[in-house]
Structures are given as structure tokens and as C-alpha cells.
C-alpha positions as CSV (number, residue, x, y, z in Angstrom):
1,X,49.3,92.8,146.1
2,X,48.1,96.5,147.1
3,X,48.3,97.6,150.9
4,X,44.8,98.0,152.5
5,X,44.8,101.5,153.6
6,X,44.3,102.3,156.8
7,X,41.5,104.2,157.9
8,X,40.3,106.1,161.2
9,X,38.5,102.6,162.3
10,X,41.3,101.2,162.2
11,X,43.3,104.2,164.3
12,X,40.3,103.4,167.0
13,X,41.5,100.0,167.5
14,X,45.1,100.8,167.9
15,X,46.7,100.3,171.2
16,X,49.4,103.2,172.4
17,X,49.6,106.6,170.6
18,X,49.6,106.7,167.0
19,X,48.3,108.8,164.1
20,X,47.0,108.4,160.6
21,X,49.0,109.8,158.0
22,X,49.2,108.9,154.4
23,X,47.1,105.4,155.0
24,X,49.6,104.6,157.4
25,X,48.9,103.9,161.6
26,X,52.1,105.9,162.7
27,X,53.1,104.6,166.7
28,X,54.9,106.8,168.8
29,X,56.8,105.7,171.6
30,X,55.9,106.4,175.0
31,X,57.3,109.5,176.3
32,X,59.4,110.2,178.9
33,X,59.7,111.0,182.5
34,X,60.7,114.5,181.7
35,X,58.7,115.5,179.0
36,X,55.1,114.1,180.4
37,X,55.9,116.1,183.8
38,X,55.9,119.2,181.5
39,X,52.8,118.5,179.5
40,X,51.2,117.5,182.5
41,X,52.4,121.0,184.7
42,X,50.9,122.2,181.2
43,X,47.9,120.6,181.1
44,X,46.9,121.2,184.9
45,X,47.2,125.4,184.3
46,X,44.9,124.7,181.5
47,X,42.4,122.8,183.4
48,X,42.5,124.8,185.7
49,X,41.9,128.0,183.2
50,X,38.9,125.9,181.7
51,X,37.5,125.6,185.5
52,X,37.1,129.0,186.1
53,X,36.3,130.4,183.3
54,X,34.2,127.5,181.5
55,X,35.6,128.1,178.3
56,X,36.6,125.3,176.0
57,X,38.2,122.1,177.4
58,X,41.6,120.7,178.3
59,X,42.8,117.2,177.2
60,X,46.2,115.4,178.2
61,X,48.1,113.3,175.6
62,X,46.5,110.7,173.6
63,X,44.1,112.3,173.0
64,X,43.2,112.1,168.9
65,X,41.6,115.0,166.6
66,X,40.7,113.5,163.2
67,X,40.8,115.8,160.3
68,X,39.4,115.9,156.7
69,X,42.8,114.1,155.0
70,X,45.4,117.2,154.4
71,X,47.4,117.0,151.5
72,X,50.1,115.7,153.4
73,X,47.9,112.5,154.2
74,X,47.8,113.1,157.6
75,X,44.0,112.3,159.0
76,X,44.5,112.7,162.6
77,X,46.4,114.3,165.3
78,X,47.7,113.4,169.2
79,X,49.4,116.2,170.8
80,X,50.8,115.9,174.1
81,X,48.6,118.6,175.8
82,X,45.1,120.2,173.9
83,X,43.0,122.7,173.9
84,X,39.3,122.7,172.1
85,X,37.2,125.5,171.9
86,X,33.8,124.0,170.0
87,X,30.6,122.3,170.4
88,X,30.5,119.4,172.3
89,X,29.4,116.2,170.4
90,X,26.5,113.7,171.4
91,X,28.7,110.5,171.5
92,X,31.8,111.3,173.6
93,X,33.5,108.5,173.4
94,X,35.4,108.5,169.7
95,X,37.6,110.6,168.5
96,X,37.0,114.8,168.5
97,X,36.3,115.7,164.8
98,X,38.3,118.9,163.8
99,X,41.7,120.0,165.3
100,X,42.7,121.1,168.4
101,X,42.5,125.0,168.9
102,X,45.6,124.8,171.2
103,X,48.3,122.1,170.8
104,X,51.5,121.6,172.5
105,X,54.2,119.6,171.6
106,X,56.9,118.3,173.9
107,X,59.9,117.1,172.5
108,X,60.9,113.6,173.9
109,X,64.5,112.4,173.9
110,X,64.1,111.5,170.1
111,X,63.3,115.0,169.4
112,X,65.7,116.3,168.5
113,X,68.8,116.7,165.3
114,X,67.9,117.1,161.4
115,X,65.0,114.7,160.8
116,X,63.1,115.5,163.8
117,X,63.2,119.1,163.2
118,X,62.0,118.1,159.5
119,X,59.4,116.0,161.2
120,X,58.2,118.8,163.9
121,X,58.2,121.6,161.0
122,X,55.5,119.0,159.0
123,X,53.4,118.5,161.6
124,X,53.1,122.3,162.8
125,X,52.6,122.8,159.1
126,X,49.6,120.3,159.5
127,X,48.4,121.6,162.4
128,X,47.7,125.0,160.7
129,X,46.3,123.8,157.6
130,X,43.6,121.8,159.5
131,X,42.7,124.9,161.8
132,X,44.8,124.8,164.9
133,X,45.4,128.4,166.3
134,X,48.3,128.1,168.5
135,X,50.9,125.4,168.5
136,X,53.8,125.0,171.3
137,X,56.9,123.2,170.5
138,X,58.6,122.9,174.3
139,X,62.1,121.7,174.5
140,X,62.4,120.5,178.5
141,X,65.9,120.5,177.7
142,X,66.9,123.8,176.6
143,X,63.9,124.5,178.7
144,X,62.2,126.6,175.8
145,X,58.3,127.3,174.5
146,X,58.5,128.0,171.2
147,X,55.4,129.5,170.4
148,X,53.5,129.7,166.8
149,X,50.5,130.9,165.7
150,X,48.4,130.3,162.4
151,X,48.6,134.1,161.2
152,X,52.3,134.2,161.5
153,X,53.4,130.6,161.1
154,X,57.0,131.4,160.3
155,X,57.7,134.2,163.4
156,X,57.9,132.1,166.8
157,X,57.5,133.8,170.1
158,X,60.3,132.0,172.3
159,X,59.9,132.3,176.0
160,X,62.6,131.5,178.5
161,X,62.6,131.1,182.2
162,X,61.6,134.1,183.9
163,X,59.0,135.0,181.9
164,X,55.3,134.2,181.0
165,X,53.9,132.2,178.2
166,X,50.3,132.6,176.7
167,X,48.2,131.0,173.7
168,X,46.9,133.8,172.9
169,X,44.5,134.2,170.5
170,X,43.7,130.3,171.1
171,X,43.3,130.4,174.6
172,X,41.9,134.0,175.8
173,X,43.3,134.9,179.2
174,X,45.2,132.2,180.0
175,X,49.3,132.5,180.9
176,X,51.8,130.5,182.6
177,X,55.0,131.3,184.0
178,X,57.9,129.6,181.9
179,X,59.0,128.4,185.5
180,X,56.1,126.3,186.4
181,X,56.2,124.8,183.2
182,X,59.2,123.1,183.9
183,X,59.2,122.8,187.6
């Protein structure tokens, strides 16, 4: 007997986070205290960029961006903090179609060893080939951004307390002190 596949439809009526790869409805656990303080320090500097200069909008996690399937399988995404740059669509209540412009990824207590680096390399991977600009892999434990962008995928900028982190060329303008990040 042959597994239905699951589709986007079916992502829609999922409770909690999750993602579609390969057919599959992937759940993620909930995060925790620590690393949703971060996204959310994150996430209020980007609103708060969006406000005054009215350029694209800022999403918190949960948030899902389905994509054409990728030839990893992987149909949608849910980053832990967003940025989208694009039209608006009529209906705003499904998911957005395309990728995020911005994404940020904050390791949760899982995060971390081997298979999770395997896992976070895959998905950045993903996140390029479906259009994303920028992508952040934060670590509020080492208390690192590990910055990556789509024309030099394999040459991360790493900021450090004491200094100032940007999106650029996702996010025009914007910067955050590495210390209000993790405040």
C-alpha cells in the first residue's frame, strides 16, 4: 500500500510548526525561552525598520513560504523571523507563495552537533535555491549571527557582540547591534 503524499492542503491543516519536504509534514518542536526572545528582539528591529521606511514586511515564526517543490522535496519553509519584499496578494490569509527575502534561523537547544549542522547546511542550501537573499543562522548560545548571502553562499559574515549586523542586500538600510540581539 503506497503512502498518500502530502501536499500544501494538507500543511494548511497542520497544528504547530511544520514544513513540507519530500511529501512529508515535518513538525518542529516548540522553541525555547531563549531562542524566541532572540527572534523576537529580531523581529521587533525589523518591524520597526519596515515602519519607517514602508519597505517590505516583517513576519515572526510560523510563518510558512511555499515554494515550487526543490529538488530536495522541500515545498515550504517557516523560519523563525522573515523578511518579504514583494507584492502583496489579494487573499491574505494562506500561506505567502515564494520565499522569504530575509530569513533567520535560531538554533534551539536541539541545534546543535553533526546532524543538525547537516540539517541547517540543507535548509540554507534550500533557502537559496528557492530565492532567499540573506539567511541568518543565530546561535544564542555562543551568541553568534552567522550571516549568508545567495551570491556567496559558502563565505559567512560572523558578527560577535560589539558589533553590528545587517541583511544587506535583502534588507536595504537596516542594522542591529549584535547586543540587542541577544539582550
Amino acid at each position: 500500500m503506497a503512502i498518500r503524499r502530502a501536499t500544501l492542503d494538507d500543511l494548511y491543516r497542520t497544528e504547530g510548526k511544520a514544513e513540507l519536504i519530500g511529501g512529508r509534514i515535518v513538525h518542529y518542536m516548540a522553541t525555547g525561552m531563549r531562542p524566541n526572545e532572540v527572534a523576537g528582539n529580531i523581529y521587533v528591529s525589523l518591524r520597526l525598520h519596515v515602519k519607517e521606511t514602508g519597505l517590505g514586511r516583517a513576519y515572526t515564526h510560523n510563518l510558512g513560504y511555499a515554494v515550487p517543490e526543490l529538488i530536495s522535496g522541500r515545498e515550504s519553509f517557516s523560519p523563525d523571523t522573515s523578511f518579504h519584499l514583494g507584492p502583496l496578494p489579494t487573499n491574505l490569509m494562506p500561506f505567502i507563495e515564494g520565499p522569504p527575502t530575509f530569513a533567520v534561523e535560531v538554533r534551539s537547544e536541539n541545534d546543535y552537533g553533526d546532524a543538525a549542522e547537516a540539517e541547517i547546511l540543507a535548509k540554507r542550501i534550500d533557502y537559496f535555491s528557492a530565492g532567499t537573499l540573506v539567511v541568518w543562522d543565530v546561535d544564542p548560545i555562543a551568541e553568534t549571527i552567522d550571516c549568508y548571502r545567495s551570491s556567496a553562499p559558502d563565505q559567512p559574515v560572523r558578527w560577535v557582540r560589539g558589533q553590528t549586523a545587517d541583511a544587506e542586500p535583502a534588507v536595504p538600510g537596516w542594522r542591529i547591534p549584535v547586543d540587542e540581539v541577544f539582550a
